[in-house]
PAVEX-494605 format. One line per 8 residues: their letters; for each residue x, y, z of N, C-alpha, C. Coordinates in pm, 1 decimal. Atoms other than C-alpha are relative to their C-alpha. Last residue first. Layout:
N
A> X:Y:Z:X:Y:Z:X:Y:Z | ...
This chain:
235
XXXXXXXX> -31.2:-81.9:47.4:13070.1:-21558.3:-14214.7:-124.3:60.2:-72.3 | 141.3:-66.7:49.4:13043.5:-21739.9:-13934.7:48.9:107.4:-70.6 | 7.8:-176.5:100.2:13402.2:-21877.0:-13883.7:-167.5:-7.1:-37.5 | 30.8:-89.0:-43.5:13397.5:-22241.7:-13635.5:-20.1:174.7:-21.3 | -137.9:-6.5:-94.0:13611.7:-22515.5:-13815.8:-88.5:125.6:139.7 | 2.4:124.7:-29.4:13255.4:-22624.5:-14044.1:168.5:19.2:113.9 | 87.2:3.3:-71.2:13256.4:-22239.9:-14162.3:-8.2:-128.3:71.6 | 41.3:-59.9:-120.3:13580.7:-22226.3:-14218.7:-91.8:9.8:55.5
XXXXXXXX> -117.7:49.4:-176.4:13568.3:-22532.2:-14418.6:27.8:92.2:70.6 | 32.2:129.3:-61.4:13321.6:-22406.0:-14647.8:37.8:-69.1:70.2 | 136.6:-1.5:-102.9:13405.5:-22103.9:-14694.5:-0.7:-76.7:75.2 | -51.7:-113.6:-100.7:13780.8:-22200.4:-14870.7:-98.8:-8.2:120.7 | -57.3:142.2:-88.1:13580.2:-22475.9:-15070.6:30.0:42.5:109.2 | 66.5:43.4:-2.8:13404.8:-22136.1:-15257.4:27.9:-142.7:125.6 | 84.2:-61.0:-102.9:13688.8:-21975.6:-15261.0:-131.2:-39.6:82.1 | -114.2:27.0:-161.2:13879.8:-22277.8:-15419.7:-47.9:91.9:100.0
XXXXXXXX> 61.3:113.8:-50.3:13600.3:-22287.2:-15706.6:86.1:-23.9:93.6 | -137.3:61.7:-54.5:13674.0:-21921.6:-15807.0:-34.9:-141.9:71.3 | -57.7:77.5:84.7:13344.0:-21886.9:-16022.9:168.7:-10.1:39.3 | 82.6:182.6:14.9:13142.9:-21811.7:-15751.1:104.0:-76.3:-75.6 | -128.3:47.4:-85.8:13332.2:-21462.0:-15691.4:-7.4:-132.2:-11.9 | 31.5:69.9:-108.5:13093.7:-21343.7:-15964.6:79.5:-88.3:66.2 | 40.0:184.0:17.8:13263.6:-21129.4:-16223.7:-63.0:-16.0:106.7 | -50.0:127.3:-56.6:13279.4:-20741.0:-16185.5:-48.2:-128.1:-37.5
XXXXXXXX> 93.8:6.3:-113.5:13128.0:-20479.3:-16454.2:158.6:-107.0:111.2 | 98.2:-128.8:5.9:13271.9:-20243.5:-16762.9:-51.8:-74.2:175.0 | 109.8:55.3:15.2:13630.7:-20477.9:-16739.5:-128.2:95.4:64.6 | 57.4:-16.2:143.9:13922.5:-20295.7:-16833.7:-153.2:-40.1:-21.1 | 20.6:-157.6:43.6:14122.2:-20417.9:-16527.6:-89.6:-18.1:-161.7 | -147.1:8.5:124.0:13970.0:-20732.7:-16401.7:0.6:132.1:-64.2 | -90.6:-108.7:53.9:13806.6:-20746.9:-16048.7:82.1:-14.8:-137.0 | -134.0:5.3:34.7:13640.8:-21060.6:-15908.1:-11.9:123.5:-134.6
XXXXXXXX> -33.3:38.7:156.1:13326.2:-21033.8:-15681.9:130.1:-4.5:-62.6 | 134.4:-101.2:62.1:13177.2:-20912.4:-15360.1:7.0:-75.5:-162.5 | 124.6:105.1:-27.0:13364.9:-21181.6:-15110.6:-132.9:74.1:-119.9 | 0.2:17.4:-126.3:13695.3:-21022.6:-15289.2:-146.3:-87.1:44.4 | 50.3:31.5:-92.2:13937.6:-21041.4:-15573.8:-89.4:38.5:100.1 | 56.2:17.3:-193.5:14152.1:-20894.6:-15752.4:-117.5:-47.2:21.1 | 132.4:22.4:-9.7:14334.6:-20942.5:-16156.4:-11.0:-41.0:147.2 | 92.3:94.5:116.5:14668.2:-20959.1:-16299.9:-159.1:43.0:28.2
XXXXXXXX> 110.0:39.2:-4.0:14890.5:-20648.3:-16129.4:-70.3:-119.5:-105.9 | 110.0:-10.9:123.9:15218.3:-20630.7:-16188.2:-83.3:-59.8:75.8 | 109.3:81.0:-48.8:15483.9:-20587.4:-15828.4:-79.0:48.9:-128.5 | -30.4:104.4:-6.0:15807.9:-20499.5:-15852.1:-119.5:-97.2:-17.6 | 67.7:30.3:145.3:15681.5:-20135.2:-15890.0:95.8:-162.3:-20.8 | -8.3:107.8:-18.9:15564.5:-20127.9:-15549.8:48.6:-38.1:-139.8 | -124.4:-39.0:-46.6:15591.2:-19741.0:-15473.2:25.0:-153.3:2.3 | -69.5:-93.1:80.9:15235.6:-19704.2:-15667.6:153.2:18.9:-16.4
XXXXXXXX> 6.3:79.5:134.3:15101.2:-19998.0:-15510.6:50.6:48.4:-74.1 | 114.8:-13.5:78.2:15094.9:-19765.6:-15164.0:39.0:-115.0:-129.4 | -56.0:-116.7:136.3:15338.1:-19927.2:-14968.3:-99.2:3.9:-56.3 | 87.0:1.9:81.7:15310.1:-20138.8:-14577.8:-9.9:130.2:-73.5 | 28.5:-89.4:8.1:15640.5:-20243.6:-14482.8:-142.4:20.8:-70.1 | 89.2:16.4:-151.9:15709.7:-20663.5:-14414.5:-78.9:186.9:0.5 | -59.4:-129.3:-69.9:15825.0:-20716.3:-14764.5:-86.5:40.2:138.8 | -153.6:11.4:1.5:15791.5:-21100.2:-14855.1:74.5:145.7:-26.2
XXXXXXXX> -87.3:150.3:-125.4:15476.4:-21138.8:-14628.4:142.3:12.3:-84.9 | -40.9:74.4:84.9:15239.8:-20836.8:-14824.8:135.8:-115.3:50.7 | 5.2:82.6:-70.3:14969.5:-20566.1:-14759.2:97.2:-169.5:-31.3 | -67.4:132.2:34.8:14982.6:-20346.4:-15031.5:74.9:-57.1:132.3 | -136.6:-5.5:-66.6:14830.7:-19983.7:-14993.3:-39.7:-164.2:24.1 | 29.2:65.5:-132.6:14549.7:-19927.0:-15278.7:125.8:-25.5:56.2 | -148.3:120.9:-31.9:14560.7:-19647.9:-15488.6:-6.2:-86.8:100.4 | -115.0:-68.0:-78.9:14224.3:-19467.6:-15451.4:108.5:-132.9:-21.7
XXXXXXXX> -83.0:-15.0:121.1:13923.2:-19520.2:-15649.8:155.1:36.3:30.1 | 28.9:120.3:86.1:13703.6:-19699.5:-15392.4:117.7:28.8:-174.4 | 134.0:-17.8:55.9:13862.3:-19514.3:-15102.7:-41.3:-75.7:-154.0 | 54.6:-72.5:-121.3:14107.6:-19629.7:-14820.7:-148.8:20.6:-133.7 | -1.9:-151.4:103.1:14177.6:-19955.3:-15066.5:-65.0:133.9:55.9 | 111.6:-54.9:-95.7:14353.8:-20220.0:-14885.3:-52.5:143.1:-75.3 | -7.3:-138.4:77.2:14515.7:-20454.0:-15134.3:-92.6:31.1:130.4 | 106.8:-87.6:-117.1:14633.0:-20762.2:-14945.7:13.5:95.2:-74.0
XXXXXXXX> 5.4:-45.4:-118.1:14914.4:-20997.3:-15200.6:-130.2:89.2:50.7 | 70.1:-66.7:-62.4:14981.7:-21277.0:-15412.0:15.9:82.2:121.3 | 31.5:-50.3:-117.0:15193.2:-21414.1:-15627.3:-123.1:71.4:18.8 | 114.9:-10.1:-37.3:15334.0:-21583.7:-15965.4:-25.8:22.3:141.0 | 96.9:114.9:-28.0:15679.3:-21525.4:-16016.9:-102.4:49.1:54.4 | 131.9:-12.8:-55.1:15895.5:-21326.3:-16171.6:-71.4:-89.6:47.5 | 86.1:137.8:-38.3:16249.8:-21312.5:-16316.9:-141.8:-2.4:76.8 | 173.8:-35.2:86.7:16341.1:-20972.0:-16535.3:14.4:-176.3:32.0
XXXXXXXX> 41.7:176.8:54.0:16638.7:-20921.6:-16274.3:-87.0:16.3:-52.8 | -26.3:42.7:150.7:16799.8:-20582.2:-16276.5:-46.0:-105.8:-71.4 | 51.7:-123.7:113.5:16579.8:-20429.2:-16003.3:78.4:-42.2:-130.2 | -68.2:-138.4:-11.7:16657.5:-20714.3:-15727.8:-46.0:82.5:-148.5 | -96.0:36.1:43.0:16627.4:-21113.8:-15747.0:46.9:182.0:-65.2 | -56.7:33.9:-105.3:16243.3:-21134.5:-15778.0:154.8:24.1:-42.9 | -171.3:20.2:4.4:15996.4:-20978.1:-15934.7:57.9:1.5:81.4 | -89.8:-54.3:-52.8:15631.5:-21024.3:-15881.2:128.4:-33.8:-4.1
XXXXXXXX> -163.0:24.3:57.2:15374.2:-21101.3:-16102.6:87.2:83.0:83.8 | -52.4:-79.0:79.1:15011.0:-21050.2:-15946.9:144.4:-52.2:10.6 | -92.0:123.5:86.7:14697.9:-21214.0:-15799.1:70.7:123.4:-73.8 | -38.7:-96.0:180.1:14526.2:-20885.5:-15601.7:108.4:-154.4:-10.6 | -141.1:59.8:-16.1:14320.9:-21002.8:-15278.9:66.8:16.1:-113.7 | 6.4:120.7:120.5:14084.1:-20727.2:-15217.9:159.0:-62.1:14.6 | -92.7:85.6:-22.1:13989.3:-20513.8:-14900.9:-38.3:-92.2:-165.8 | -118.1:-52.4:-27.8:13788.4:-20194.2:-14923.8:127.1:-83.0:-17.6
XXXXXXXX> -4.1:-79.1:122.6:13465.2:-20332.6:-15030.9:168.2:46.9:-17.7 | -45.6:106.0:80.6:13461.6:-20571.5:-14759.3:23.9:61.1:-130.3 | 82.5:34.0:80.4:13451.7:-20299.3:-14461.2:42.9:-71.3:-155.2 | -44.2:-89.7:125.7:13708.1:-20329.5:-14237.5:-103.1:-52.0:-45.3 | 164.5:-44.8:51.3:13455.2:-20458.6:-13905.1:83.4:79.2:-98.7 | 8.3:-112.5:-24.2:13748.7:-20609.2:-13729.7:-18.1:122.8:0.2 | 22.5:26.1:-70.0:13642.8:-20921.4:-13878.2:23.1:88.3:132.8 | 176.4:-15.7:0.3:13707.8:-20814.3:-14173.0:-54.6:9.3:135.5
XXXXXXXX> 20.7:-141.8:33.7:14076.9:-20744.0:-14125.1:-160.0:-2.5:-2.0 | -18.0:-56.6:-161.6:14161.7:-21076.0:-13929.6:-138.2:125.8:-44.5 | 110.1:50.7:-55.9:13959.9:-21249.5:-14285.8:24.5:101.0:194.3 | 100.3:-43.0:46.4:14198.0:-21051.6:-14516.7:-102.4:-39.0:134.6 | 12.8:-153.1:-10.4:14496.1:-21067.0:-14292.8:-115.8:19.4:-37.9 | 14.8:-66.3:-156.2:14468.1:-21448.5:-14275.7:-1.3:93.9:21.5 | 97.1:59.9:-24.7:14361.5:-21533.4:-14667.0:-15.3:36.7:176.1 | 106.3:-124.9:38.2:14656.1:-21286.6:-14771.0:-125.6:-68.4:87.8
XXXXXXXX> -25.6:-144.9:-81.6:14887.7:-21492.8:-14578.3:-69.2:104.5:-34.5 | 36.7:20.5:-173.2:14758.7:-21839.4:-14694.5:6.8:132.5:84.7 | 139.1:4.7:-8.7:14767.8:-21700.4:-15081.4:-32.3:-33.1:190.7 | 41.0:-149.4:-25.6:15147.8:-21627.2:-15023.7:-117.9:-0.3:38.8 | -55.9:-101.5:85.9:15225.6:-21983.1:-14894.6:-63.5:118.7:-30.4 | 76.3:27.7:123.9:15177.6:-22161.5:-14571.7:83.8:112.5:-115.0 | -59.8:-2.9:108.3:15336.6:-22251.2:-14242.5:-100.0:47.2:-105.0 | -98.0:-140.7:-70.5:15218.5:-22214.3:-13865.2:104.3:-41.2:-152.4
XXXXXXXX> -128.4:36.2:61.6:15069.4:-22560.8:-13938.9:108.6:72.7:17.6 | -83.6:73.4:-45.9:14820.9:-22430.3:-13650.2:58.8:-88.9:-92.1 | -52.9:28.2:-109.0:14797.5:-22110.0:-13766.0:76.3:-141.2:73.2 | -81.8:-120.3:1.9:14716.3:-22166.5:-14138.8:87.3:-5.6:137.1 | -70.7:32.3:27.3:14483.0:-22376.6:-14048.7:133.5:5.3:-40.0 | -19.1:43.3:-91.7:14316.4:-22148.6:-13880.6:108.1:-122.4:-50.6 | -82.3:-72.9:-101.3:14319.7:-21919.2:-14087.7:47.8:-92.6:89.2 | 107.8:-96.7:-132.4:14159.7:-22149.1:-14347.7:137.0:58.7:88.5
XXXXXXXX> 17.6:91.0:-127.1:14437.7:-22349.1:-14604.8:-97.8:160.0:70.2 | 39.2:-109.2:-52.4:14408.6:-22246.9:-14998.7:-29.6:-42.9:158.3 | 96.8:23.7:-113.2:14622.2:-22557.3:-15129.5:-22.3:127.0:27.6 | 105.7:-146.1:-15.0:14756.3:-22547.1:-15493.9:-79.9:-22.4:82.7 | -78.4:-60.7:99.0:14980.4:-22910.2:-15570.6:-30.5:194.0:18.7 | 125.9:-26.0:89.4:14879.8:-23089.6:-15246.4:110.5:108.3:-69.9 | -44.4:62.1:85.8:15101.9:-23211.2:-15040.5:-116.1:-23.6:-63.0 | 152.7:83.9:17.4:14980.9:-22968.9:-14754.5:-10.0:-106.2:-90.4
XXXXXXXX> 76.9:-23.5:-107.6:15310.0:-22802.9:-14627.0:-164.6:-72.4:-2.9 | -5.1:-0.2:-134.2:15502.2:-22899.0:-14857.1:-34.4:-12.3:124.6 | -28.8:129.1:3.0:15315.0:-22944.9:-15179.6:71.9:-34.9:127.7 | 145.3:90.1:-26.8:15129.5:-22620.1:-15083.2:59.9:-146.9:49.0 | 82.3:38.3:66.5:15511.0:-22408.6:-15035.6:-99.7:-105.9:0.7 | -61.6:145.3:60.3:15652.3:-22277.9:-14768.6:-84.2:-28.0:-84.7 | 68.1:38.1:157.4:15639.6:-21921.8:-14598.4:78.3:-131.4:-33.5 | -160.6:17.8:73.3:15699.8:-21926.9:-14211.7:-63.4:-27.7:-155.2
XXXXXXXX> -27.1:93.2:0.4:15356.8:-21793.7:-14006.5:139.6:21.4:-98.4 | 57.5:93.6:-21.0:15296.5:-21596.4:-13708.0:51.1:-167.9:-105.3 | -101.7:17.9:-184.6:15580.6:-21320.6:-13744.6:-69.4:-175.1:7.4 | -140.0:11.2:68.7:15441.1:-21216.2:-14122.3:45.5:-96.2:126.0 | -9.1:95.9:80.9:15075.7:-21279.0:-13945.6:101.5:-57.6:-75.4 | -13.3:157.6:-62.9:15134.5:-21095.0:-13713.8:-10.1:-88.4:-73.2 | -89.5:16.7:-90.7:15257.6:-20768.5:-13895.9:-8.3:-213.4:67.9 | -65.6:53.5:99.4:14991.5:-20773.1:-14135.2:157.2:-27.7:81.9
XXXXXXXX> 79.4:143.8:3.6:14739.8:-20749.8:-13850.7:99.7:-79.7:-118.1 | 13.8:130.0:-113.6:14919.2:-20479.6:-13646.9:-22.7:-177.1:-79.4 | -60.8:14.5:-20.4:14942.3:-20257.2:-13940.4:51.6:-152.5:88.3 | -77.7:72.2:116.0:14649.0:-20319.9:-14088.1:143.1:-31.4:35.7 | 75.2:121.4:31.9:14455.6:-20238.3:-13757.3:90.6:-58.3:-132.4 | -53.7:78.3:-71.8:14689.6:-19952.7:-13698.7:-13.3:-113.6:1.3 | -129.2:-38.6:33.2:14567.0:-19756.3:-14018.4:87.6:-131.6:113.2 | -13.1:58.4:124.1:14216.7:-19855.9:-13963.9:178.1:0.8:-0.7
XXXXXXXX> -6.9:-81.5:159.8:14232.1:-19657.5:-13613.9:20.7:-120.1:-133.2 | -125.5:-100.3:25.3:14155.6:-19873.7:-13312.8:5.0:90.7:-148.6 | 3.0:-121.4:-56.6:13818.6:-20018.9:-13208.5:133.7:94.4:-32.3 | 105.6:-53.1:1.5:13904.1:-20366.2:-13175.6:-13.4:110.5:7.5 | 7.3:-70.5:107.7:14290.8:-20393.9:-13219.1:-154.3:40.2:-33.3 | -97.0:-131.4:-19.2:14354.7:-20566.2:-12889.6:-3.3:109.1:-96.7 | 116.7:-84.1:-120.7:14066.1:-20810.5:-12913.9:83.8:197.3:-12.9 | 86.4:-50.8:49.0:14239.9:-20888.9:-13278.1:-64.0:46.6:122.5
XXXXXXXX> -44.4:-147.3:30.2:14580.7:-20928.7:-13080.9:-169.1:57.9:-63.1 | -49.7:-137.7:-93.2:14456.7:-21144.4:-12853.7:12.0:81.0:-80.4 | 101.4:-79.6:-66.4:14262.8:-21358.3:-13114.7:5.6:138.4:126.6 | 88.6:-83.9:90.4:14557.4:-21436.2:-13278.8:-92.7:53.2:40.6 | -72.5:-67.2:48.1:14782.0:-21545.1:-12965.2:-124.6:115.3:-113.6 | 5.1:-77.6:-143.8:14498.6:-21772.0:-12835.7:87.9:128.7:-106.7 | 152.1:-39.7:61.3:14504.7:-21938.4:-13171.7:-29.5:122.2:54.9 | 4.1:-68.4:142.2:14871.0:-22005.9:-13177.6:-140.1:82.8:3.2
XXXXXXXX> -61.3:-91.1:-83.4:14855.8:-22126.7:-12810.5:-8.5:100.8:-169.4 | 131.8:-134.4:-159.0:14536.1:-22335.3:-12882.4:127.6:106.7:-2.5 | 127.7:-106.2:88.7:14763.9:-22462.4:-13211.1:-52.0:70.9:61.2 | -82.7:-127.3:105.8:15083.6:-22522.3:-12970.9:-160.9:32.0:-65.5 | -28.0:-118.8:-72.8:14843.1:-22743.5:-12716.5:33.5:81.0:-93.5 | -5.8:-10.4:-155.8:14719.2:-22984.0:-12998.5:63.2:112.6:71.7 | -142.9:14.2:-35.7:14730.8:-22984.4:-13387.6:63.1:42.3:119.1 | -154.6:57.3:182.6:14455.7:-23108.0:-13569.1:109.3:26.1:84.0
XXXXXXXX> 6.0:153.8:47.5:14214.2:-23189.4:-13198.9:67.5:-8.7:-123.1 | -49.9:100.7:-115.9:14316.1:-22883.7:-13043.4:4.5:-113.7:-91.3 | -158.0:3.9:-17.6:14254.3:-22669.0:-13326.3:62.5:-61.1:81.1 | -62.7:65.8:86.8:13912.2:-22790.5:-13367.7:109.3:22.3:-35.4 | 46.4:164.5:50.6:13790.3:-22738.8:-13009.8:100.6:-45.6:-126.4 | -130.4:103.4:-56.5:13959.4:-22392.2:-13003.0:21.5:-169.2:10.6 | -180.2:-8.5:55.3:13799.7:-22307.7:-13304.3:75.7:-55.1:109.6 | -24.8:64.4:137.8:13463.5:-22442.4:-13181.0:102.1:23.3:-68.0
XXXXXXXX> -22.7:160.5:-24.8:13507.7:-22237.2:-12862.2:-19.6:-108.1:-95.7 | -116.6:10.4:-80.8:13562.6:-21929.5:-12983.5:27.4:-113.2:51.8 | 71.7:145.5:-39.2:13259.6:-21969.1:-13290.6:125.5:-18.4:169.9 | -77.8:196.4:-46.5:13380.5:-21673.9:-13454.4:-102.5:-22.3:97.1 | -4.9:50.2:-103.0:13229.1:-21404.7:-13688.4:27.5:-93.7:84.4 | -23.7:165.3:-41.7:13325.5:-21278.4:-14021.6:-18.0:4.8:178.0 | 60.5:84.9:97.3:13124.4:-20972.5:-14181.4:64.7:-118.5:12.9 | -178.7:14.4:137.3:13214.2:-20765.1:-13862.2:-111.6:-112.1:-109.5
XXXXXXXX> 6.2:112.8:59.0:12847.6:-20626.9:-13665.4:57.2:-48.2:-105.2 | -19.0:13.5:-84.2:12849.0:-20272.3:-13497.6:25.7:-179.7:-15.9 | -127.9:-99.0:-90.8:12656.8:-20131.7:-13749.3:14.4:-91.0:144.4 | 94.9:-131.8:-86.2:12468.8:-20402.7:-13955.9:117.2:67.6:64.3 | -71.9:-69.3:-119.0:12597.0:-20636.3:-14214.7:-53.1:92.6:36.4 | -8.0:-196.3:55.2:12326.9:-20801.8:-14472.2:75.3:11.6:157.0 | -66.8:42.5:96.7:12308.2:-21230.6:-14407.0:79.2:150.8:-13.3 | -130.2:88.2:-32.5:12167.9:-21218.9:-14074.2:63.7:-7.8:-117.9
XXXXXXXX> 32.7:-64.9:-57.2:11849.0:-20884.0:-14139.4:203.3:-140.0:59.4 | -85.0:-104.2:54.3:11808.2:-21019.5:-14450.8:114.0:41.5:125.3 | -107.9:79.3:20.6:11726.0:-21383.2:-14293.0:82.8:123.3:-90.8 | -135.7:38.1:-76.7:11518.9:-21206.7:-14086.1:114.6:-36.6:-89.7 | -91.6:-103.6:-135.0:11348.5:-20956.2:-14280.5:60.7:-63.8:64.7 | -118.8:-69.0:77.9:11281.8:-21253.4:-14549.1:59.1:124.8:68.2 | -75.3:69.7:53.6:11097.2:-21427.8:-14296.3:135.8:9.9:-79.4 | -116.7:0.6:-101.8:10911.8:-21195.9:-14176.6:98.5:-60.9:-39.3
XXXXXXXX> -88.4:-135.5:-26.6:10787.0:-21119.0:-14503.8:85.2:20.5:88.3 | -76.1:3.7:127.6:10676.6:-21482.1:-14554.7:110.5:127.8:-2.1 | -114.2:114.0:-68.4:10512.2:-21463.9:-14200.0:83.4:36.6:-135.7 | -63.7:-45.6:-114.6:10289.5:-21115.6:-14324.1:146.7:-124.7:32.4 | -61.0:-73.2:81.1:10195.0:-21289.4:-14638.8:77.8:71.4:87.4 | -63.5:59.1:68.3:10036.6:-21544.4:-14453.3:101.1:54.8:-77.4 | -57.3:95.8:-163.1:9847.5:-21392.7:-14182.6:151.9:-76.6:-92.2 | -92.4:-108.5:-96.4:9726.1:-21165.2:-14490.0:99.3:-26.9:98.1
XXXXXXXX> -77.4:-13.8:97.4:9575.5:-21472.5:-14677.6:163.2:111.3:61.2 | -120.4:85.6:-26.5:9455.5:-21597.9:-14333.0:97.3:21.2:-89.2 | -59.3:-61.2:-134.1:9257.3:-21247.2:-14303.0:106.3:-127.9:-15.5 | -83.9:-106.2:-36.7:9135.2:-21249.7:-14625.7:115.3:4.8:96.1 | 17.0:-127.8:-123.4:8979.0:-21578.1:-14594.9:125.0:52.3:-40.2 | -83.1:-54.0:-73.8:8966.5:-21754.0:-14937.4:-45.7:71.9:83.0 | -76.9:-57.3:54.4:8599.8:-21880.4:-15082.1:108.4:33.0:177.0 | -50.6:-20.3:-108.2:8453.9:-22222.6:-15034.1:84.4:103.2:-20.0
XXX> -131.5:41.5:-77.3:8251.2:-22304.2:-15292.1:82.0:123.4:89.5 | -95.1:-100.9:36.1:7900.6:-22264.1:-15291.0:133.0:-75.3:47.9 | -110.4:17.3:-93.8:7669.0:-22581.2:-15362.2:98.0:114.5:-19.8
């Protein structure tokens, strides 16, 4: 009795699909030219901004997305401008327990919008995601946790903060994107501002350190995703 040997040809048939397979799902995960690393859902945001916080949110929403149509295609330089701009204008700073009564809330853009309140982290979280999404590349953008003084150049008071690093090149001073000065300053002309440790969808940043961390291990970024994607953000 012979047994039954493999066909070639189905082995091949087989190895071929598998490959496709991984070309597609490279091919949606990996950014291409002409293709931002966050994408919307336009009608699924307006859907779920209607239903948390009715007409005003759509008008909030509307608003944001105008300006990002409006900034498609423009110089980098204007794009930050513009985007750190609306967002200062868009929302009013307040704190988590406030605004979310929660002790340390990271709220989605959208959320964000239609509370039309949040704190620093909320205002980096909306510039960062405008900025992607108007194809800045992700390398360029980090969110920098850092000590900032308050109460003028003689005060040694500080508090914990955040702000938008944009970095034109990978070793280049980055210009500081930031809701409680509305100007955008290289980091160099910020000296109110200590660095702790950045951020971005690639990994987490610490000075001194030979590699990056894995962004994984922020467990609020991680949550972050996850409800923009479930509000309408393809990211």
């Amino acid at each position: 009795m012979h047994s039954k040997r493999p066909d070639p040809f189905k082995r091949l048939a087989g190895v071929l699909r598998a490959s496709l397979v991984i070309v597609l799902l490279l091919a949606w995960l990996l950014p291409t030219p002409g293709r931002s690393a966050l994408e919307f859902d336009t009608a699924m945001l307006e859907r779920t901004i209607r239903s948390r916080y009715g007409a005003q949110g759509v008008q909030g929403l509307q608003a944001w997305l105008r300006v990002m149509q409006e900034q498609t295609g423009r110089a980098q330089e204007q794009q930050l401008e513009k985007i750190n701009s609306f967002w200062n204008q868009a929302v009013i700073g307040s704190d988590d327990p406030t605004a979310w009564g929660e002790a340390d809330y990271w709220a989605t853009p959208l959320e964000s919008i239609g509370k039309r309140a949040g704190d620093c982290e909320d205002f980096v979280i909306g510039k960062y995601f405008s900025l992607l999404h108007l194809g800045v590349p992700v390398e360029k953008l980090r969110l920098i946790y850092v000590r900032a003084r308050v109460g003028g150049l003689g005060s040694n008071h500080s508090i914990a903060h955040m702000v938008l690093g944009f970095y034109p090149t990978p070793d280049a001073v980055p210009l500081v994107l930031d809701n409680l000065v509305g100007d955008i300053l290289p980091a160099s002309e910020r000296s109110d501002l200590t660095p702790v440790f950045s951020f971005n969808g690639q990994g987490i940043y610490v000075a001194g350190a030979s590699q990056k961390a894995p962004v994984e291990r922020i467990g609020r970024w991680q949550g972050l995703l996850a409800r923009m994607q479930q509000e309408g953000f393809r990211p």
